[in-house]
N, C-alpha and C positions, 0 to 999 in steps of 0.2 A: 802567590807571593811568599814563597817558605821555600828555603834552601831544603837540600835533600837529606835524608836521614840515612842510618841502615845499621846493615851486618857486617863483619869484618872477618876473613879469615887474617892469619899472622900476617901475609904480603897483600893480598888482595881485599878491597873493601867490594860486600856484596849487601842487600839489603836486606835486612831481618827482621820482622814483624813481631808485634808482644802481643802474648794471649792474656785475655783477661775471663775472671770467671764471678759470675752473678747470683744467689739463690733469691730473686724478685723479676716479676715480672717486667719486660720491655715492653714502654708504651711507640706504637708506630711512632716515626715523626710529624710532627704536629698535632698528633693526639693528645688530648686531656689522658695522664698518667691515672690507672685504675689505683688502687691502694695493692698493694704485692702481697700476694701472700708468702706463707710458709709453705715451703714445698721438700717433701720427704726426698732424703738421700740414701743412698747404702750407709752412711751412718746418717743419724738427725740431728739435722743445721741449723742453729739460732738465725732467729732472723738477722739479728742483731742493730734492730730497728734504735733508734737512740735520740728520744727531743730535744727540740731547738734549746740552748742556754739560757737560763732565766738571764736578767743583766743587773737584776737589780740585789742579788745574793750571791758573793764567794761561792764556792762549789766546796765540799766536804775532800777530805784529805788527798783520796783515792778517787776521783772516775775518770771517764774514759773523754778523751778529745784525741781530733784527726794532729795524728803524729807526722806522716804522710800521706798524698792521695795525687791522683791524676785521674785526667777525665779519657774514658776510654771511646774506642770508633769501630763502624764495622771491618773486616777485613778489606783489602784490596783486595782488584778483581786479576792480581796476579803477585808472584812471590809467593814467601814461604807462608804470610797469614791469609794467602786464600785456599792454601793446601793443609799448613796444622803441620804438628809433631806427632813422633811414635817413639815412644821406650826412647826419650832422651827427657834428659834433665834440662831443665831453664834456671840457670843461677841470678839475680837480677840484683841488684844498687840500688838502694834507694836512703835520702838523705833526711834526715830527722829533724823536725824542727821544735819539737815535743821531748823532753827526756822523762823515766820514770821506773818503774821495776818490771809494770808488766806491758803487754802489747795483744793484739789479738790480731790476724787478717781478716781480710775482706778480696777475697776470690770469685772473680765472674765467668759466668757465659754470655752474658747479655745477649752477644751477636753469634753464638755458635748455631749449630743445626743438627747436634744427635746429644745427649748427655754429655759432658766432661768429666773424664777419671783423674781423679786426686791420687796418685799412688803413695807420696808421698811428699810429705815436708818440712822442710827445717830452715830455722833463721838461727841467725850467730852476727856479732860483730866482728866488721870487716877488716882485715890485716893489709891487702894489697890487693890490685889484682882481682882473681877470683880465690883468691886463699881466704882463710877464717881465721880469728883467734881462737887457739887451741882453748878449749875447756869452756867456750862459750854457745858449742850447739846446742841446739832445744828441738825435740820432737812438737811438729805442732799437730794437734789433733782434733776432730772434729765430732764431739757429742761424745768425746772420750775414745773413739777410734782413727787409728794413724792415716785409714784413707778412706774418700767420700769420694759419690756421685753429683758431680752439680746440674740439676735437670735444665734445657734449653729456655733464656731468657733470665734465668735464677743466678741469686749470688749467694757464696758460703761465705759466713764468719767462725774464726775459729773459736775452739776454744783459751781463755785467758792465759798467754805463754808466760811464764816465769822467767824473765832475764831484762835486767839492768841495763836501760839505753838513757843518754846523755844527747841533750838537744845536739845540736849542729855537728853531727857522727852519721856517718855510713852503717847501714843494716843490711845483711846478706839474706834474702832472701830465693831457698829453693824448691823446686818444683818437680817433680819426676811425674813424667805424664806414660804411663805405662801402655795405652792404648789409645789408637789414630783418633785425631782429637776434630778431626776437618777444618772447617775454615774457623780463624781463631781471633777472640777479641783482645783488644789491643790497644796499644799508644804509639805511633810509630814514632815520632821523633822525639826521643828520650832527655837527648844532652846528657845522656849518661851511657856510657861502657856496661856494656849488660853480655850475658855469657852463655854460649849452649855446649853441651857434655858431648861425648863422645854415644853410642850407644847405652843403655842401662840407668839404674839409678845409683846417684851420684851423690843423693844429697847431705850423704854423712861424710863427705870428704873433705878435710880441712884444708887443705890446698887445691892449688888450680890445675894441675896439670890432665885433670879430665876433661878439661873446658876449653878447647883450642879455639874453638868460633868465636869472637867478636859481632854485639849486637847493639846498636845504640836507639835502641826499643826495648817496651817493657810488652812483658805476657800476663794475659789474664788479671793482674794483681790491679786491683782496683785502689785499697789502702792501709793502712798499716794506724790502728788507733792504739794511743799511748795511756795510760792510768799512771797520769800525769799529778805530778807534787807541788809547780811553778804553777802549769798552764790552767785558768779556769774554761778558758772557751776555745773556739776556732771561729779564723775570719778564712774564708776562700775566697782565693785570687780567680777570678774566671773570666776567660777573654781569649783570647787566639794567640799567634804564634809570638804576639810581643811578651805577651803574658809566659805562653810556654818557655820560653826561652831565647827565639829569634836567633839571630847570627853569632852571638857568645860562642866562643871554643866549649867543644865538648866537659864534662867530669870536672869541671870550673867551682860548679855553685852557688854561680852569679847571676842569676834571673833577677828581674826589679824582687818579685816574691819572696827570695832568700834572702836578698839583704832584709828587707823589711823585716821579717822574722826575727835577724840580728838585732836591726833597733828594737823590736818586742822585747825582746830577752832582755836587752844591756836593763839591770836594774830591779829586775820583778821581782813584784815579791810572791814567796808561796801561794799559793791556792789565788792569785790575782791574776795573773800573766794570761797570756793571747799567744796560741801557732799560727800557723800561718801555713792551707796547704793549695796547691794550685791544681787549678782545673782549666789550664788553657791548652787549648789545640791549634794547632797551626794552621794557617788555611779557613777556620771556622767561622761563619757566618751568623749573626742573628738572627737574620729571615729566613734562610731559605737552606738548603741543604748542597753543601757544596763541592761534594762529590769526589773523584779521587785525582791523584795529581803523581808525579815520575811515573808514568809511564803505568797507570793503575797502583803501583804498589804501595803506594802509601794512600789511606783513606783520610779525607779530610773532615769527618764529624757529621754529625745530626746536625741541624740547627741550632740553636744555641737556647730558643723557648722551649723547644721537644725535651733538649737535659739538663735543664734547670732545677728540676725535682731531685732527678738520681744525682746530679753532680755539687749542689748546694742545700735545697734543702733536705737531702736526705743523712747530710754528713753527721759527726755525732757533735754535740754539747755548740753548734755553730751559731754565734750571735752576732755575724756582720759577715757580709760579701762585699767586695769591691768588683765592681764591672766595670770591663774597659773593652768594648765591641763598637765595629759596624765600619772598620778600612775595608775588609774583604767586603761588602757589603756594597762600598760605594768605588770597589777595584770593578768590581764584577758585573755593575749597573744593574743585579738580578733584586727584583721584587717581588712581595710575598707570592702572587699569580705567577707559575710559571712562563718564561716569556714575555714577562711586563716587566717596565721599567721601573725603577728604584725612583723612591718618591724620598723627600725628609718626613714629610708627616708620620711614613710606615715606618721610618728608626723610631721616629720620635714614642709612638705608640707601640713601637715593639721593646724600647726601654721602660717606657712609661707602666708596660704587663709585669716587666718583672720584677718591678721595684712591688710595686703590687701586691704581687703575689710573697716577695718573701716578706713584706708588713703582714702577710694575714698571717706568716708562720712564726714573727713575735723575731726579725733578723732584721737590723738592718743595712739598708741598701745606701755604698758610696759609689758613686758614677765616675767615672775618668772621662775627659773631654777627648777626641778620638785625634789622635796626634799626626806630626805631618805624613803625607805617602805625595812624594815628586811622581808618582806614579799616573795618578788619578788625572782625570778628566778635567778640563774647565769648569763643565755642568758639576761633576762630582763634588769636585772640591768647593761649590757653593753650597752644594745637600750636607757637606762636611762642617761649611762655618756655620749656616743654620742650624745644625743640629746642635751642634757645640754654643750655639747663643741660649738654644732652649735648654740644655744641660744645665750652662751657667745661672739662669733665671727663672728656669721653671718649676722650682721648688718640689720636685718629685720626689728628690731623693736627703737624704740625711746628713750627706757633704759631697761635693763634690772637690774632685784631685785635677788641677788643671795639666795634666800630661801636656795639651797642646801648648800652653803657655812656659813650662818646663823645658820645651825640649827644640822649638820652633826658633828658626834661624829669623831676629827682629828685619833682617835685610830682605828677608823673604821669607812670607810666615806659611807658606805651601810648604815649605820644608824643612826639613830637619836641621839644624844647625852644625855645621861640617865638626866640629870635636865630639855630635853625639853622633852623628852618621857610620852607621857599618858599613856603609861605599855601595849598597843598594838603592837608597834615599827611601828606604819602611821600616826597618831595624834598629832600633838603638844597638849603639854598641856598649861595651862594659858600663865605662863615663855613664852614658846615659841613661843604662839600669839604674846606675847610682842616683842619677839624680831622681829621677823617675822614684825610687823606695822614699828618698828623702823630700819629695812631694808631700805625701801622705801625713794628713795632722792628728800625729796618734793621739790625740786626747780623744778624736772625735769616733774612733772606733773603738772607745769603753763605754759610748752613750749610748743608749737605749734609742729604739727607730722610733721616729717621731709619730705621733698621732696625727691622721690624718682624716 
């Protein structure tokens, strides 16, 4: 249920995979996550492990909160992220929701299968295109050298980059991959214009004309944390492709999750404020893992309790998630046993784990009520209002966001309501990003998760 993504040459659109690079261990899916270690690089890579937000203390001048981030997937079993890059540059867009002086990356392998070589890299703010502002490159370096090894499963964080970013701005980040990198992890469906070079490294070049490929995936790049002057914490968005973006035009900026971040901003004061960074993927499931879709090339995610850790609570200074999961779930009729049918009780308890689990990391957890899909079943769509009764009532979670009550046509509460409808009948379209961010009762995500 997720429109198609990709790669773009100047005339032709082709589809293009993003690599993403790790230095922590990947737990199987549905594995209990082991604790990651540190694992040595050709240079040595902070972990750059970072605890949950206290809620009940401002944060000091200077630290670190998720500035950007996205939740990454294994390759597809065809395209360019089941084959990898060689001696070309990955230039990539990504949008800020954090501003501050410095920044640091976070580069994965999670899903690779031989080492990842970092040849190099640099961020600059973005001018157009894949051009740069002149006098804004930054060498980014790792344990003080300009290229590392990322061991398979492992993510790098860089060293602290020195350059000035301003919430709701584009940040160029590149990547020169000097050596065949194999099958590469990733995000495939971006909503954003992402760029690959010609042969060689690229990434000192302030303009695009190296970069004729068109990619609307991101590579390796896991997140980009800000040492932030506004923001004291981070909330992530995590959910699937409503979350990721959905049917919105490309390079937009309009996900329910971006507006939101606007309303965070309008107003905040220093060292009080809230980012806002999102971990949905399209296609992605709570239960069960749900595999790949066009034609293999785009992979549709772990399950959604398998990267709960890496993708929420591992983020830095994070004190509230909002979860909005379980369409795919009840598109698919698949339940947690392979081959068995999707029950409500299994949502029920498969939201009920992760509220859970992020109370025992001191995060708390807001639930979205799971919105219309004209798609679904008769059967589904009753596992869909039970679920959304128990959401409403079941006191799990710390607020609940009635999406389905936002956005559900009163004449027919199966569906979407035709001014939020992207003309799929699963998608909000812009309109109903909006209303969907204007859902959300920001008092309730500066409260402390409830004892329970």
């Amino acid at each position: 249920m997720r429109r198609q993504g990709g790669l773009r040459r100047p005339a032709a659109r082709v589809l293009l995979p993003v690599l993403g690079l790790v230095l922590t261990a990947l737990p199987l899916p549905g594995a209990t996550a082991a604790p990651r270690p540190t694992v040595p690089a050709r240079a040595a890579v902070p972990s750059g492990a970072v605890p949950a937000a206290a809620h009940t203390t401002a944060r000091p001048p200077h630290h670190w909160v998720g500035g950007w981030a996205t939740a990454l997937t294994p390759p597809g079993s065809s395209g360019l992220s089941a084959t990898g890059f060689a001696d070309r540059t990955v230039r990539m867009v990504v949008h800020l929701a954090a501003g501050g002086d410095r920044i640091r990356l976070r580069l994965s392998n999670a899903y690779g299968t031989r080492p990842l070589d970092l040849g190099a890299v640099t961020v600059a703010r973005r001018s157009a295109g894949a051009a740069t502002v002149p006098g804004t490159r930054r060498t980014v370096t790792f344990g003080g050298q300009r290229s590392a090894a990322v061991p398979v499963g492992a993510e790098a964080v860089s060293d602290p980059i020195p350059l000035r970013v301003a919430a709701d701005r584009d940040l160029v980040v590149s990547v020169h991959l000097p050596t065949p990198t194999g099958p590469a992890t990733w995000h495939g469906w971006a909503k954003q214009t992402n760029y690959l070079s010609t042969p060689g490294d690229h990434t000192g070049d302030e303009d695009g004309s190296a970069f004729p490929e068109e990619a609307t995936s991101w590579f390796f790049l896991h997140g980009v944390d800000v040492s932030a002057t506004v923001a004291a914490h981070t909330v992530v968005a995590f959910g699937d492709s409503i979350t990721e973006g959905g049917a919105i035009p490309d390079d937009v900026n309009l996900r329910w999750p971006d507006i939101l971040a606007r309303r965070l901003a309008d107003g905040a004061r220093p060292g009080q404020g809230l980012s806002v960074v999102n971990a949905g993927i399209g296609g992605n499931r709570l239960l069960s893992d749900a595999g790949t879709a066009v034609e293999g090339r785009i992979n549709l995610g772990v399950n959604a309790e398998a990267r709960f850790a890496r993708d929420v609570l591992d983020r830095p200074a994070v004190s509230a998630a909002i979860v909005l999961l379980g369409t795919n779930d009840l598109g698919s009729g698949s339940g947690v046993h392979p081959g068995s049918g999707l029950t409500s009780g299994e949502l029920i308890a498969g939201l009920a784990s992760l509220a859970g689990r992020a109370h025992a990391a001191g995060i708390a957890l807001h639930t979205g009520t799971i919105t219309p899909n004209a798609k679904l079943t008769p059967a589904a769509e009753r596992i869909r209002v039970t679920v959304n009764r128990w959401i409403r009532t079941g006191h799990a979670f710390d607020s609940v966001i009635d999406f389905d009550a936002a956005l559900r046509d009163p004449a027919a509460p199966q569906r979407l309501l035709p001014g939020y409808d992207s003309g799929d009948g699963v998608h909000p379209n812009v309109a109903g990003m909006r209303t969907m961010a204007q859902a959300v009762d920001l008092s309730a995500l500066g409260r402390p998760p409830v004892t329970r």
